[in-house]
Chimera marker file (.cmm) of the C-alpha trace (Angstrom):
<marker_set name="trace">
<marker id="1" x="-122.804" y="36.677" z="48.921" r="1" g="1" b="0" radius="0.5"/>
<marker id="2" x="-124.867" y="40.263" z="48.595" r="1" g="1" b="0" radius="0.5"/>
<marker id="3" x="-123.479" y="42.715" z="46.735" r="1" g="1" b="0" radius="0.5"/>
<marker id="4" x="-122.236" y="45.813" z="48.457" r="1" g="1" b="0" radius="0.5"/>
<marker id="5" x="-121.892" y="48.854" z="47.053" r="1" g="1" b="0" radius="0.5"/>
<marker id="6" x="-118.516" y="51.009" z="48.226" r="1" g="1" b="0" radius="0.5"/>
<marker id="7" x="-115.941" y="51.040" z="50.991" r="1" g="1" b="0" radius="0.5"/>
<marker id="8" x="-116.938" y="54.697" z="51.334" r="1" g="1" b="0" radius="0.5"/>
<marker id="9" x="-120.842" y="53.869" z="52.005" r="1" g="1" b="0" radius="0.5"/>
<marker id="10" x="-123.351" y="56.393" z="52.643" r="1" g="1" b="0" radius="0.5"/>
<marker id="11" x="-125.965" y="56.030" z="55.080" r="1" g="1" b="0" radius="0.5"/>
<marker id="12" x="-128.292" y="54.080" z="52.223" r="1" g="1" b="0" radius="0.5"/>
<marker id="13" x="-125.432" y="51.976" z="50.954" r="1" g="1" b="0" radius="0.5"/>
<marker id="14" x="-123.920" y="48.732" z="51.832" r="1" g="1" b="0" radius="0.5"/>
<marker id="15" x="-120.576" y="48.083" z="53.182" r="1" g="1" b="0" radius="0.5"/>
<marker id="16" x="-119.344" y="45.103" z="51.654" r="1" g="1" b="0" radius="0.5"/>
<marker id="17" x="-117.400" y="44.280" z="54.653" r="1" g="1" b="0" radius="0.5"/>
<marker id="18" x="-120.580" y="44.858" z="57.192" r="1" g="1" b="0" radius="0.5"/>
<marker id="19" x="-122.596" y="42.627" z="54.512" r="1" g="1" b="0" radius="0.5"/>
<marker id="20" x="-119.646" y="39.781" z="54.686" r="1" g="1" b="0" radius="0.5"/>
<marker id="21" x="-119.811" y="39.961" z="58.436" r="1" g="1" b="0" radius="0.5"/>
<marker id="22" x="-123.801" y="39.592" z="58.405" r="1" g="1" b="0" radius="0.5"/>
<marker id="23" x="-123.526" y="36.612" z="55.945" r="1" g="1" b="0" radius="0.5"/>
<marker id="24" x="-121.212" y="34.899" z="58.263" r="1" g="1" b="0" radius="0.5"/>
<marker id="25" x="-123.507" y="35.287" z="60.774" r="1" g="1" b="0" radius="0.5"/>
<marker id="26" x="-126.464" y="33.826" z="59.184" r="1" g="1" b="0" radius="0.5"/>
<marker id="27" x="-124.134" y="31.362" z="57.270" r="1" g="1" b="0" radius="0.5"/>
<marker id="28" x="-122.907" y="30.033" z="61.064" r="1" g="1" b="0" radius="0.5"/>
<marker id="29" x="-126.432" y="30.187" z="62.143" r="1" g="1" b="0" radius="0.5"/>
<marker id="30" x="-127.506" y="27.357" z="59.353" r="1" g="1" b="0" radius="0.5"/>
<marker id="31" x="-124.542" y="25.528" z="60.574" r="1" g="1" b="0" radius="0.5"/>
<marker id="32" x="-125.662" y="25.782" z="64.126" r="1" g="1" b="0" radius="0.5"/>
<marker id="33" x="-129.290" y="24.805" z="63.149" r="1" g="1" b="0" radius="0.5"/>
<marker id="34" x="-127.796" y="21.591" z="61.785" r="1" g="1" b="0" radius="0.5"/>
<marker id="35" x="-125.873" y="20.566" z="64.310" r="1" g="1" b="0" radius="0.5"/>
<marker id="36" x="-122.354" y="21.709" z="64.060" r="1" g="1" b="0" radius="0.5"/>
<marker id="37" x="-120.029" y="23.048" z="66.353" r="1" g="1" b="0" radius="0.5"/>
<marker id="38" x="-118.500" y="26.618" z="65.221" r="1" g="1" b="0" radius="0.5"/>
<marker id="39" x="-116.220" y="28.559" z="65.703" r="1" g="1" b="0" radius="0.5"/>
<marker id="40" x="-116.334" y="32.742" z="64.161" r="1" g="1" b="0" radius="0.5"/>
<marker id="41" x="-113.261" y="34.216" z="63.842" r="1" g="1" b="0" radius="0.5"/>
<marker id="42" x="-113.241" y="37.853" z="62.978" r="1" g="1" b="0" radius="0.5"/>
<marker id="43" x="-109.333" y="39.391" z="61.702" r="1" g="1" b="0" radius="0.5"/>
<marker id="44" x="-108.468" y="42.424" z="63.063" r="1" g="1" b="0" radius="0.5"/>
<marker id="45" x="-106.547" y="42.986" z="59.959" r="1" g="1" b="0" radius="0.5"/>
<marker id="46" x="-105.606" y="40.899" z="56.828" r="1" g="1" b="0" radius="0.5"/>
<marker id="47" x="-101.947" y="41.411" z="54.657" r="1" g="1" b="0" radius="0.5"/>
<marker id="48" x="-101.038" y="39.477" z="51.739" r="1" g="1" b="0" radius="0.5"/>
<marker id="49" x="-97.843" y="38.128" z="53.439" r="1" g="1" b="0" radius="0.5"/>
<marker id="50" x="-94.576" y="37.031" z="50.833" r="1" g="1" b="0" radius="0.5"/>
<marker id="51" x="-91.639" y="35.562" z="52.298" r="1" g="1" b="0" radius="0.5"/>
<marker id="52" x="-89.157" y="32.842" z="52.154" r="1" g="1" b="0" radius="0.5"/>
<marker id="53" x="-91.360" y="30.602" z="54.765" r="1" g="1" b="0" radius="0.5"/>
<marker id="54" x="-94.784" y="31.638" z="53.595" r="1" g="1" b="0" radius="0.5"/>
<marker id="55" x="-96.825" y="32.768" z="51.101" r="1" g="1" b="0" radius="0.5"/>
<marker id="56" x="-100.497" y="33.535" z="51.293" r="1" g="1" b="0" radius="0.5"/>
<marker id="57" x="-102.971" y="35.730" z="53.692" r="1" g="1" b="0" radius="0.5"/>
<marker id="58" x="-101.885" y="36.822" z="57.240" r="1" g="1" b="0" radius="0.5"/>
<marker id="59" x="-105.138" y="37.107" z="59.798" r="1" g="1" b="0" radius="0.5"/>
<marker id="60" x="-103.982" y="39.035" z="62.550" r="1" g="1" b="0" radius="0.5"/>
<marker id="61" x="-106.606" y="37.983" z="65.274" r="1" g="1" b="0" radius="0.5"/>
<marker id="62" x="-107.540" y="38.461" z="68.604" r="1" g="1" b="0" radius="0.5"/>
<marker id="63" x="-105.330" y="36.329" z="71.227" r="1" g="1" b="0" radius="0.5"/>
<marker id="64" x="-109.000" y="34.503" z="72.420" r="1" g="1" b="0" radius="0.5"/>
<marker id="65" x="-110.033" y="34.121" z="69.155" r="1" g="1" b="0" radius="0.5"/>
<marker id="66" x="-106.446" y="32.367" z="68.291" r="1" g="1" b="0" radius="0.5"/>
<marker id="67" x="-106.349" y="30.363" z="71.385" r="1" g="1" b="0" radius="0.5"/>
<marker id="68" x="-109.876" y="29.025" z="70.308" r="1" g="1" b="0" radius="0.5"/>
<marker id="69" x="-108.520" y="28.315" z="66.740" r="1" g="1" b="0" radius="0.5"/>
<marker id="70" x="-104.932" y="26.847" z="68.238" r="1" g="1" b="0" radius="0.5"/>
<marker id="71" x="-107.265" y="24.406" z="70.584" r="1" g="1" b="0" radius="0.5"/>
<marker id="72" x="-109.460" y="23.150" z="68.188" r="1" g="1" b="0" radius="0.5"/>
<marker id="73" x="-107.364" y="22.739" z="65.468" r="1" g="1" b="0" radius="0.5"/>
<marker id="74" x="-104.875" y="20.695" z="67.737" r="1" g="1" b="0" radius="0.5"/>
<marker id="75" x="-107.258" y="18.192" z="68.742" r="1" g="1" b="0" radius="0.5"/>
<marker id="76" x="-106.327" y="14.848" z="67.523" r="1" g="1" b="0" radius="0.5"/>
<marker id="77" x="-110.108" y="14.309" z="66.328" r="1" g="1" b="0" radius="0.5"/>
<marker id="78" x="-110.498" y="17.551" z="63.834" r="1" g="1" b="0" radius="0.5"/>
<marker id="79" x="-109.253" y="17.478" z="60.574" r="1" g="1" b="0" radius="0.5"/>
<marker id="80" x="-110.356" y="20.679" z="58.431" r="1" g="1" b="0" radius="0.5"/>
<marker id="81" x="-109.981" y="19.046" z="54.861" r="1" g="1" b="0" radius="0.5"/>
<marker id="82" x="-113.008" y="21.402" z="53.351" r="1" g="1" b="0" radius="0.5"/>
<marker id="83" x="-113.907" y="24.558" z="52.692" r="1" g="1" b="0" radius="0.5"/>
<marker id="84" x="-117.058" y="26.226" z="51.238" r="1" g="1" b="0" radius="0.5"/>
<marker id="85" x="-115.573" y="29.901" z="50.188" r="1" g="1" b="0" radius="0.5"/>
<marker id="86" x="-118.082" y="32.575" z="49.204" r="1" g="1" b="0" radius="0.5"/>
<marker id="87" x="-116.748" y="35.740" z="47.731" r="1" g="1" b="0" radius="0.5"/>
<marker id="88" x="-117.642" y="38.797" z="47.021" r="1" g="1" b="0" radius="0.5"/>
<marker id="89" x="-115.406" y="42.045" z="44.816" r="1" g="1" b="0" radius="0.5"/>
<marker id="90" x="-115.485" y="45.495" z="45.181" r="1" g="1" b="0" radius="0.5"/>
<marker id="91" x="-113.784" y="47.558" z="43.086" r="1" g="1" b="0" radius="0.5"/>
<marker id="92" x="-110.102" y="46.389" z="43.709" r="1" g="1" b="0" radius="0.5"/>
<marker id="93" x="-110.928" y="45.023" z="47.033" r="1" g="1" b="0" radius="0.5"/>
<marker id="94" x="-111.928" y="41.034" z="47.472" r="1" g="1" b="0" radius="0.5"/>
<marker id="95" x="-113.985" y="40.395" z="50.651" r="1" g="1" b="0" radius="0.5"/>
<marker id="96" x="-114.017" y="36.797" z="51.315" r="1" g="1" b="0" radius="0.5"/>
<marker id="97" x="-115.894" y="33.937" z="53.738" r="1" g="1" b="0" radius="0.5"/>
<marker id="98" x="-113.751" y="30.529" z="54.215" r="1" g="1" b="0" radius="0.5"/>
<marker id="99" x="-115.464" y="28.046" z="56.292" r="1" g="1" b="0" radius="0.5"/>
<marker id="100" x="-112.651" y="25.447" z="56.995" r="1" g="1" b="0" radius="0.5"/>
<marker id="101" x="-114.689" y="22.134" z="57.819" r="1" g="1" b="0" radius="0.5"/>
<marker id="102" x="-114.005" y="19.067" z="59.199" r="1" g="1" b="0" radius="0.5"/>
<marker id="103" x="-117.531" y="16.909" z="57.744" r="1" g="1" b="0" radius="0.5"/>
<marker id="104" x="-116.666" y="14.093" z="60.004" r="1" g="1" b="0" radius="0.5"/>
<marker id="105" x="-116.822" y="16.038" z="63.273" r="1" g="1" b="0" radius="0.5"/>
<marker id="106" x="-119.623" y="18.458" z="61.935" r="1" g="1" b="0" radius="0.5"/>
<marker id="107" x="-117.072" y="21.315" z="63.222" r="1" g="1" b="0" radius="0.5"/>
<marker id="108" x="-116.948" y="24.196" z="61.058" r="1" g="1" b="0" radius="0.5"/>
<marker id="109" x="-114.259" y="27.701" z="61.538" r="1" g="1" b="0" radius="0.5"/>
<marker id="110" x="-115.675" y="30.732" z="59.937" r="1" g="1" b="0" radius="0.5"/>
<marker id="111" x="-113.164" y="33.058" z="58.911" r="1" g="1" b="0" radius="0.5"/>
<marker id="112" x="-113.736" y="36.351" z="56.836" r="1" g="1" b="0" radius="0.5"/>
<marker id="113" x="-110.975" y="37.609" z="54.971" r="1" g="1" b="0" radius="0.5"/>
<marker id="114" x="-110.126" y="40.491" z="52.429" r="1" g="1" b="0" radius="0.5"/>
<marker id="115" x="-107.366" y="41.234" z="49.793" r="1" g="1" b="0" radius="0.5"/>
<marker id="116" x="-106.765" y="44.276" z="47.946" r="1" g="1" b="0" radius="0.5"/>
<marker id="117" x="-105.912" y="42.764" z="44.363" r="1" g="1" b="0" radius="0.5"/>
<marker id="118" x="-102.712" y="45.205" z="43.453" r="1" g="1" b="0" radius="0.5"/>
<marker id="119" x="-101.181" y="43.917" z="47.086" r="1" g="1" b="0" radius="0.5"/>
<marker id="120" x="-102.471" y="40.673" z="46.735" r="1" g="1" b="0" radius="0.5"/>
<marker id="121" x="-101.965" y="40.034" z="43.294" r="1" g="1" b="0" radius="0.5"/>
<marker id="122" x="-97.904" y="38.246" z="43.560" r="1" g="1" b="0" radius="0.5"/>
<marker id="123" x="-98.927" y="36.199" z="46.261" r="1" g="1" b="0" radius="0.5"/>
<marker id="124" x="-102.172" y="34.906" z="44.603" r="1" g="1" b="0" radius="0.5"/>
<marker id="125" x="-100.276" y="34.253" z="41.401" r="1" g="1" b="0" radius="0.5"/>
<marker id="126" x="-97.474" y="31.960" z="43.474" r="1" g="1" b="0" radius="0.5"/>
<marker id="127" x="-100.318" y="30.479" z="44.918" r="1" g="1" b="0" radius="0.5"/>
<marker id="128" x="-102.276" y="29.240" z="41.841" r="1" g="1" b="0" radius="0.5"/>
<marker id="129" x="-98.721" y="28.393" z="40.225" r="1" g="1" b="0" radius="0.5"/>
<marker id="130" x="-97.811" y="26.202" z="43.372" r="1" g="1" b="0" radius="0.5"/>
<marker id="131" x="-101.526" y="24.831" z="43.720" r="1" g="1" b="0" radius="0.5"/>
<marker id="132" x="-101.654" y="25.882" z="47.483" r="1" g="1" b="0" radius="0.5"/>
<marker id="133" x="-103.261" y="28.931" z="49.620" r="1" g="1" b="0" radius="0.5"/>
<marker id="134" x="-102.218" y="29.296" z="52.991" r="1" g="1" b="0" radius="0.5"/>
<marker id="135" x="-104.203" y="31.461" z="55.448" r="1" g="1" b="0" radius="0.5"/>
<marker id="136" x="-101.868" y="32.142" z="58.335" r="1" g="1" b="0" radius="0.5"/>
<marker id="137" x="-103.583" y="33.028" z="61.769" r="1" g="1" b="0" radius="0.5"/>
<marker id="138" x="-101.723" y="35.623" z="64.186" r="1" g="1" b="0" radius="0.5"/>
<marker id="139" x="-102.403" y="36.801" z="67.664" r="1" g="1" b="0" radius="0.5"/>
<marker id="140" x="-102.848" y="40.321" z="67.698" r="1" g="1" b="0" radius="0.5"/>
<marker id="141" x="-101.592" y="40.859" z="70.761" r="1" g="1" b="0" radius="0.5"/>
<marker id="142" x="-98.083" y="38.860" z="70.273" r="1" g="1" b="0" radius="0.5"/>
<marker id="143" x="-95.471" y="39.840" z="67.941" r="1" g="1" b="0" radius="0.5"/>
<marker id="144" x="-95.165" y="38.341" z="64.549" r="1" g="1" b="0" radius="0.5"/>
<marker id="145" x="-94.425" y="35.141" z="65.400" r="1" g="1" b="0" radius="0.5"/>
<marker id="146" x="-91.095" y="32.956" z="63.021" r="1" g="1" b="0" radius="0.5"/>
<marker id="147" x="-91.833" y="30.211" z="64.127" r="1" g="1" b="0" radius="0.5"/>
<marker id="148" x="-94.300" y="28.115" z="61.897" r="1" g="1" b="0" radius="0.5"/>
<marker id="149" x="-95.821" y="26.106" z="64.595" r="1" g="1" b="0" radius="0.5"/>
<marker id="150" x="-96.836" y="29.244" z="66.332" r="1" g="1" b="0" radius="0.5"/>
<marker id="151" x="-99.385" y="29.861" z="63.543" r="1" g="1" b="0" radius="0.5"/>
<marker id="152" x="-102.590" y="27.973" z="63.039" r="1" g="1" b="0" radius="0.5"/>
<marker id="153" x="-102.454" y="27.572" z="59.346" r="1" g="1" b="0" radius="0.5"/>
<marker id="154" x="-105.239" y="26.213" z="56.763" r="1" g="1" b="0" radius="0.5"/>
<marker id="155" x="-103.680" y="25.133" z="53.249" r="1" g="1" b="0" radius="0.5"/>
<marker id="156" x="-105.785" y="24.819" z="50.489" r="1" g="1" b="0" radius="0.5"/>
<marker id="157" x="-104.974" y="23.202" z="47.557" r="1" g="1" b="0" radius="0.5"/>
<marker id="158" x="-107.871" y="25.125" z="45.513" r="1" g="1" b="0" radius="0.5"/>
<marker id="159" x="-106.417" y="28.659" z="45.763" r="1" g="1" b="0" radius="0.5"/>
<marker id="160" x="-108.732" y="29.412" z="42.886" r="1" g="1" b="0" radius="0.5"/>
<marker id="161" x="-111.827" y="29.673" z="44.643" r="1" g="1" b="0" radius="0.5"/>
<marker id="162" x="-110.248" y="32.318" z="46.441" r="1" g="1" b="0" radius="0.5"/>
<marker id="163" x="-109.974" y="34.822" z="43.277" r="1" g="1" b="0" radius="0.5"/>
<marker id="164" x="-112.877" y="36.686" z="41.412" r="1" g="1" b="0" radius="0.5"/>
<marker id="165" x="-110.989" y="36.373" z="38.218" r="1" g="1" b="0" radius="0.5"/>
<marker id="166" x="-107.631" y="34.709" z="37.182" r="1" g="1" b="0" radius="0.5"/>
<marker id="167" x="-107.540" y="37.479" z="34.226" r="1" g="1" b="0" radius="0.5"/>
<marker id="168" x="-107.372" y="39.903" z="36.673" r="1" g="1" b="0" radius="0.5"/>
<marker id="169" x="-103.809" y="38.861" z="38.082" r="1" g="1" b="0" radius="0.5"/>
<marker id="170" x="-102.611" y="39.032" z="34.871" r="1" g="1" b="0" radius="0.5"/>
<marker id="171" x="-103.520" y="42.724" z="34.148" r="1" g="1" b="0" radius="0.5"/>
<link id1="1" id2="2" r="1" g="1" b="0" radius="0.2"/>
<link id1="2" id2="3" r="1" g="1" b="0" radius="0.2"/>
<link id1="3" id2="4" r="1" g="1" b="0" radius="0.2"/>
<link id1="4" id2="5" r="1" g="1" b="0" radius="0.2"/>
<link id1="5" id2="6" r="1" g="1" b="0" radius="0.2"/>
<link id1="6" id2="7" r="1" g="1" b="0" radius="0.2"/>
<link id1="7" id2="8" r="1" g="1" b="0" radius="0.2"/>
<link id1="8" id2="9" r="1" g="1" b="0" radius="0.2"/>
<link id1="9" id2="10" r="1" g="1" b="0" radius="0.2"/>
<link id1="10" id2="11" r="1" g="1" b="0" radius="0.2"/>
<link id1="11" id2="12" r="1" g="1" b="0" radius="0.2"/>
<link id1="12" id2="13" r="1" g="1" b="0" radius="0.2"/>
<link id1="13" id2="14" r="1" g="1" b="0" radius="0.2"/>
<link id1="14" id2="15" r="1" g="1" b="0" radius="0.2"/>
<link id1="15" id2="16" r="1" g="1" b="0" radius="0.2"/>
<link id1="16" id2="17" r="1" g="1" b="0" radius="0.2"/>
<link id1="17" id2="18" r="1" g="1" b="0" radius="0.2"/>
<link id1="18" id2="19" r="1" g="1" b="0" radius="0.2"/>
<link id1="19" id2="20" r="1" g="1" b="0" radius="0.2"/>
<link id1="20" id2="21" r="1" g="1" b="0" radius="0.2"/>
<link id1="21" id2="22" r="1" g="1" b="0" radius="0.2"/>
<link id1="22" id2="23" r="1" g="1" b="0" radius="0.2"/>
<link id1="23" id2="24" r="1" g="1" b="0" radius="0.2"/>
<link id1="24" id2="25" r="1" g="1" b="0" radius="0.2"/>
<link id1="25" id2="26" r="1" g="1" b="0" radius="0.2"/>
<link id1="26" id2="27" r="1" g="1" b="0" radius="0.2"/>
<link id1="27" id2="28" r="1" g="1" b="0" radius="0.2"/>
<link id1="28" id2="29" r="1" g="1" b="0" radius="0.2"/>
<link id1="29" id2="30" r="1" g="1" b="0" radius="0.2"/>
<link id1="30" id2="31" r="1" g="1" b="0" radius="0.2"/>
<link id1="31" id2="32" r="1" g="1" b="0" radius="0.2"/>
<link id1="32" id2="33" r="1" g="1" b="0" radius="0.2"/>
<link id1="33" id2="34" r="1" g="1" b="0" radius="0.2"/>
<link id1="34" id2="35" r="1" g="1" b="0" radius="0.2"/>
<link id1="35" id2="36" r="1" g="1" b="0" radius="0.2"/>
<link id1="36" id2="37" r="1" g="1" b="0" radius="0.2"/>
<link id1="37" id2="38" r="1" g="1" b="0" radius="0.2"/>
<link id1="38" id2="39" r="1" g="1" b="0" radius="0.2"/>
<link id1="39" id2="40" r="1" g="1" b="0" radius="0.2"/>
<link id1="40" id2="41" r="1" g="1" b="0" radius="0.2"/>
<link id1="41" id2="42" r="1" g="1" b="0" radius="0.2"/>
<link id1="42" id2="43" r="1" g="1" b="0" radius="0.2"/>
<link id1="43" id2="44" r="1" g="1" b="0" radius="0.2"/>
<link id1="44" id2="45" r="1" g="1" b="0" radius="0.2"/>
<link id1="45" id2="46" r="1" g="1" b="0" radius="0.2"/>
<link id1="46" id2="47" r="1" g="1" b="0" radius="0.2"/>
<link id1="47" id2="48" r="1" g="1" b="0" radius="0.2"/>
<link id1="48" id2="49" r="1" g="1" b="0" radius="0.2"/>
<link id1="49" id2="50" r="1" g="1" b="0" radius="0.2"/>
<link id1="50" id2="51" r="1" g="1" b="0" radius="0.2"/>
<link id1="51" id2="52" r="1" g="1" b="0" radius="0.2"/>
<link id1="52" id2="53" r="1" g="1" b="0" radius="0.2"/>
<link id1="53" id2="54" r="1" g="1" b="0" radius="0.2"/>
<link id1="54" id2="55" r="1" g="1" b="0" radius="0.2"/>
<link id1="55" id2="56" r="1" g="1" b="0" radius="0.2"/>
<link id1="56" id2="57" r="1" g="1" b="0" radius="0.2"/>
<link id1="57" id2="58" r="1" g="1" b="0" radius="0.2"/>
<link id1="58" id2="59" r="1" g="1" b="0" radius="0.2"/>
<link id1="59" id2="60" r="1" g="1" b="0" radius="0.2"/>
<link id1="60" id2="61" r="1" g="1" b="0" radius="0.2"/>
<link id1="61" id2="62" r="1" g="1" b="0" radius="0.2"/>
<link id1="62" id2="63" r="1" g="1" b="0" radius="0.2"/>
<link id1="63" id2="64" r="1" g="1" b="0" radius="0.2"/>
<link id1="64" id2="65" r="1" g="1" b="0" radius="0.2"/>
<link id1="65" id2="66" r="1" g="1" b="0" radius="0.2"/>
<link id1="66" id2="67" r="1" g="1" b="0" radius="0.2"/>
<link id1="67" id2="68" r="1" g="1" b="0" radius="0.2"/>
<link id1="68" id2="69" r="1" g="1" b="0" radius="0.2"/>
<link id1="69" id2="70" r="1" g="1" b="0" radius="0.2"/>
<link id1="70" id2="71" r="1" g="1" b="0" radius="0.2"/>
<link id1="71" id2="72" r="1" g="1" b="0" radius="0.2"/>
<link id1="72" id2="73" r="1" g="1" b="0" radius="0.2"/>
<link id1="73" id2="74" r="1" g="1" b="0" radius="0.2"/>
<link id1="74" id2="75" r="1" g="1" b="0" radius="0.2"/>
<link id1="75" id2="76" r="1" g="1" b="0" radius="0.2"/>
<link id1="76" id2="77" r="1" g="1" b="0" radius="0.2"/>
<link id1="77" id2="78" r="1" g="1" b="0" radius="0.2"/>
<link id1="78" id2="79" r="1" g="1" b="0" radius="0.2"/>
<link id1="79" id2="80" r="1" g="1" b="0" radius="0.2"/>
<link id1="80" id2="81" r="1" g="1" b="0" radius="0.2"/>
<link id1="81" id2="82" r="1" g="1" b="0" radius="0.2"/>
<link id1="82" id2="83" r="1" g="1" b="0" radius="0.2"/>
<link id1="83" id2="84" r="1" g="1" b="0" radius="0.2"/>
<link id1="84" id2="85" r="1" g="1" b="0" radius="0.2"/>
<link id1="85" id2="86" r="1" g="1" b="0" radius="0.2"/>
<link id1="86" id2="87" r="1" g="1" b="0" radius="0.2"/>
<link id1="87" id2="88" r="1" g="1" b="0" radius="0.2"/>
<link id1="88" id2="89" r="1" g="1" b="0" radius="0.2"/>
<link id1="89" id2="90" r="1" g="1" b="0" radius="0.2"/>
<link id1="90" id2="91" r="1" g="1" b="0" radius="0.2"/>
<link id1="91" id2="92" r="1" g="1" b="0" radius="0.2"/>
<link id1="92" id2="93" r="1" g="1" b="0" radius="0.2"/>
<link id1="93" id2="94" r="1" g="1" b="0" radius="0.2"/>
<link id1="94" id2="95" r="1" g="1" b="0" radius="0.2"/>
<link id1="95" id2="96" r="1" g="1" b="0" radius="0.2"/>
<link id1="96" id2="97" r="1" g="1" b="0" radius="0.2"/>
<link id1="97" id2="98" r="1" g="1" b="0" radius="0.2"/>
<link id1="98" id2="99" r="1" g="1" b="0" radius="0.2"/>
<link id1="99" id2="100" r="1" g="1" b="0" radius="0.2"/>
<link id1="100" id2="101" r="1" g="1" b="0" radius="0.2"/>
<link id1="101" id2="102" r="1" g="1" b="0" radius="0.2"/>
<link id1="102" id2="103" r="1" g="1" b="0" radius="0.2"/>
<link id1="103" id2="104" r="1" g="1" b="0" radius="0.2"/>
<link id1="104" id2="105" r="1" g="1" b="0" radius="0.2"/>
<link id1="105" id2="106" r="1" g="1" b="0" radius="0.2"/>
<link id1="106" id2="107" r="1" g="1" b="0" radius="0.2"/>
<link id1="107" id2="108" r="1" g="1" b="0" radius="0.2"/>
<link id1="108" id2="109" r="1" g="1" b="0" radius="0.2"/>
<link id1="109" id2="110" r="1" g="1" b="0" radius="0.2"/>
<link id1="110" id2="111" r="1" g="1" b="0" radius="0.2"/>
<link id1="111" id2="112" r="1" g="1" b="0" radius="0.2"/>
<link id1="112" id2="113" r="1" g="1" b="0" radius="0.2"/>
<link id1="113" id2="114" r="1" g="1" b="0" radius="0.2"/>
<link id1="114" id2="115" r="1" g="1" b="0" radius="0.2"/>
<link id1="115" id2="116" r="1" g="1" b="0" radius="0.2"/>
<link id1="116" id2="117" r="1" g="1" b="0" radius="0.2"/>
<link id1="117" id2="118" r="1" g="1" b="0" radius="0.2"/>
<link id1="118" id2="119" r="1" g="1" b="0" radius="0.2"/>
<link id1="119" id2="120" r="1" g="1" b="0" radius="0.2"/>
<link id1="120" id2="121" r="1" g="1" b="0" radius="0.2"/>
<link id1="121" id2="122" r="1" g="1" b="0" radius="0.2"/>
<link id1="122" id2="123" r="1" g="1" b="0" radius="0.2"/>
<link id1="123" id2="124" r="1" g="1" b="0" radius="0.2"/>
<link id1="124" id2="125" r="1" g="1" b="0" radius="0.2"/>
<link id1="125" id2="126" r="1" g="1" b="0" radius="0.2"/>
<link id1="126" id2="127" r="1" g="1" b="0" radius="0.2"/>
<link id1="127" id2="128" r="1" g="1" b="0" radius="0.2"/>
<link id1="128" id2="129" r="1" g="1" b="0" radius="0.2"/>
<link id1="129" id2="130" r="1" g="1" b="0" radius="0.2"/>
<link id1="130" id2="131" r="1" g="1" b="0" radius="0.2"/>
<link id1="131" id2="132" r="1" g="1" b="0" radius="0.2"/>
<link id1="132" id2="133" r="1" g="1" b="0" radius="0.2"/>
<link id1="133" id2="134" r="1" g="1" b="0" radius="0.2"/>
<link id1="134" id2="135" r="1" g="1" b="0" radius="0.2"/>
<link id1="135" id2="136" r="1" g="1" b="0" radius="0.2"/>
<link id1="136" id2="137" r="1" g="1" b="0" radius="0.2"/>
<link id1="137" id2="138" r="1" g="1" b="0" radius="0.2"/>
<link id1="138" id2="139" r="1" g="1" b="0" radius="0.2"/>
<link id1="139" id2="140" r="1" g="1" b="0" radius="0.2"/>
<link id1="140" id2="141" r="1" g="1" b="0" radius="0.2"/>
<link id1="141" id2="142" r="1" g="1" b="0" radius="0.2"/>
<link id1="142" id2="143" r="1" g="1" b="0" radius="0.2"/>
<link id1="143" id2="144" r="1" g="1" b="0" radius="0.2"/>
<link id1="144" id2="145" r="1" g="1" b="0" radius="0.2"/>
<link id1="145" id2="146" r="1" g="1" b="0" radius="0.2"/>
<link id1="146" id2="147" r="1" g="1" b="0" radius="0.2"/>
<link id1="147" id2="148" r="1" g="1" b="0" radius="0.2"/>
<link id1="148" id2="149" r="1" g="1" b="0" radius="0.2"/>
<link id1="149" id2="150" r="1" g="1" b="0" radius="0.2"/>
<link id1="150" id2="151" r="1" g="1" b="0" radius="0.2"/>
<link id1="151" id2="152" r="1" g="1" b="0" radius="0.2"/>
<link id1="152" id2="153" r="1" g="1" b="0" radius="0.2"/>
<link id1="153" id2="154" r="1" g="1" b="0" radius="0.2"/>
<link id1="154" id2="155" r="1" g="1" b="0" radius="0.2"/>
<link id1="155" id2="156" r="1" g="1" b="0" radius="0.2"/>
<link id1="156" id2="157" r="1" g="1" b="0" radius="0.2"/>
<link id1="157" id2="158" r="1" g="1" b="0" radius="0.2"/>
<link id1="158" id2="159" r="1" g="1" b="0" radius="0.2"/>
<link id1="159" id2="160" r="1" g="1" b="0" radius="0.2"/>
<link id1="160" id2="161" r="1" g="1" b="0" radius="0.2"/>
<link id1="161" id2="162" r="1" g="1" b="0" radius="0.2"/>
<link id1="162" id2="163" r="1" g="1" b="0" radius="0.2"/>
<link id1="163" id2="164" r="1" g="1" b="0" radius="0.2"/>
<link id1="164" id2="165" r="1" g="1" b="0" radius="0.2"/>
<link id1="165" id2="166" r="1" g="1" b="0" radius="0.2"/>
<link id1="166" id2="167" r="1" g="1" b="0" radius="0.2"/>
<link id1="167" id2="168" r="1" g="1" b="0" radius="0.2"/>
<link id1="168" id2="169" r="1" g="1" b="0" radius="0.2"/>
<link id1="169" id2="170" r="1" g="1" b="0" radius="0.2"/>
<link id1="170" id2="171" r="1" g="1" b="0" radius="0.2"/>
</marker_set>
């Protein structure tokens, strides 16, 4: 990824979130050029998100953009069983890119995330104790949903790759 500068840019400076969202453009673009099928999803909003049912990011989302996820990730022929994840930190603030793949298909999601590390931090530590990362999709426009199969859900059993620096959870 580029390196940004500050959340509170000046006209001269990056914002790292503006530089994710340009990334995953051109990022999608080389997928496109190759001959995948994609699919950008851009949160409205991201939360850590602790409960008794799940642990790991919430990605509130637009209701087309999570009817595009829900379809594609229902079809019997996609499995997403990779992920490239490029990531970038700012201060306190993590700005992520997962592209959940399905190499088979040649069907890639793009999904940028963030995580401010003192919110973030429990859930990242259950997550690297348990071995799993779960990035929970949510319409916007719909009320937190309970039920699990309302959710379009990617699980990743590396949730390493999705924190700058394992030290820094333990701080």
């Amino acid at each position: 990824m580029t390196n940004g500068t500050s959340s509170e840019s000046t006209p001269d400076e990056a914002d790292p979130w503006i530089e994710l969202l340009e990334d995953a453009a051109a990022i999608e673009g080389e997928f496109q050029d190759a001959g995948w099928e994609t699919l950008f999803v851009e949160p409205e909003a991201v939360t850590p998100v602790e409960t008794d049912d799940r642990v790991g990011l919430r990605a509130v989302v637009s209701q087309d953009q999570y009817t595009a996820v829900e379809d594609l990730v229902g079809r019997d022929d996609i499995a997403f069983a990779a992920v490239d994840v490029y990531y970038q930190t700012e201060g306190q603030t993590t700005f992520i890119l997962a592209v959940e793949r399905d190499d088979e298909t040649e069907h890639a999601v793009l999904l940028p995330l963030y995580y401010d590390l003192p919110d973030a931090s429990s859930v990242l530590e259950t997550a690297l104790a348990d071995g799993h990362l779960f990035v929970y999709l949510d319409p916007a426009d719909e009320p937190a949903e309970t039920d699990e199969d309302r959710w379009v859900v990617f699980s990743h059993d590396e949730p390493s790759l999705f924190v700058d620096s394992v030290a820094d959870l333990e701080e």
